[in-house]
C-alpha positions in Angstrom: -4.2 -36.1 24.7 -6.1 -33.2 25.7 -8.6 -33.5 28.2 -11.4 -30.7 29.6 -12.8 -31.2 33.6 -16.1 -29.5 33.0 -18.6 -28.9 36.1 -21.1 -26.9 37.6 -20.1 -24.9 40.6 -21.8 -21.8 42.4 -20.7 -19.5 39.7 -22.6 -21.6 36.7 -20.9 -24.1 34.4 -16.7 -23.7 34.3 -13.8 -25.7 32.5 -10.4 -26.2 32.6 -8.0 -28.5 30.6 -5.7 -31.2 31.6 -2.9 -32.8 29.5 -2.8 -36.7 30.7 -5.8 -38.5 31.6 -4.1 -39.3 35.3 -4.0 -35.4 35.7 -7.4 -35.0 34.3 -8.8 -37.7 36.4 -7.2 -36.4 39.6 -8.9 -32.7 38.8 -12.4 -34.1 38.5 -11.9 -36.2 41.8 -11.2 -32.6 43.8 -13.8 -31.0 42.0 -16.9 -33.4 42.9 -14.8 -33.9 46.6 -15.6 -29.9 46.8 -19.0 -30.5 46.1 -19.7 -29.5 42.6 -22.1 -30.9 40.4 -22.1 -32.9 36.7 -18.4 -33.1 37.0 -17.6 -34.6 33.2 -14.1 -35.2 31.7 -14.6 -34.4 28.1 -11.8 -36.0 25.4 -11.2 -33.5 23.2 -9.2 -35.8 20.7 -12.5 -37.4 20.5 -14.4 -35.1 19.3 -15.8 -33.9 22.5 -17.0 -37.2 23.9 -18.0 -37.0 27.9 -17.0 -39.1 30.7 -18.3 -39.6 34.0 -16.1 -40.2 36.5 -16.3 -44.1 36.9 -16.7 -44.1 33.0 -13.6 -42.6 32.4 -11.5 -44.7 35.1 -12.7 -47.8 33.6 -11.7 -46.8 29.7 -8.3 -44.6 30.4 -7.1 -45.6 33.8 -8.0 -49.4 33.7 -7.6 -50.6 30.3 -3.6 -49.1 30.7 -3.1 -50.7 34.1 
């Protein structure tokens, strides 16, 4: 599954794309840890849908644990 880490940083809004939801979720976590703002994981096999953080722990992580 194809996942995109969006967030707002010093530069304006920026992206990048992770493969697993473990990998995707561990992105985001750095990303708000370094301060950055409306960190979102966004499913792109579903058609863009956003997560937050906690959101998307509960519905990927979780439910597979």
């Amino acid at each position: 599954m194809p996942f995109e880490i969006q967030w707002t940083g010093p530069m304006g809004p920026e992206s990048t794309r992770r493969k697993s939801a473990v990998d995707a979720l561990r992105y985001a976590v750095q990303m708000f840890g370094r301060g950055y703002t409306d960190v979102v994981i966004v499913d792109l096999s579903k058609d863009g849908k956003a997560y937050s953080l906690a959101d998307f722990r509960q519905f990927y992580l979780d439910a597979k644990g």
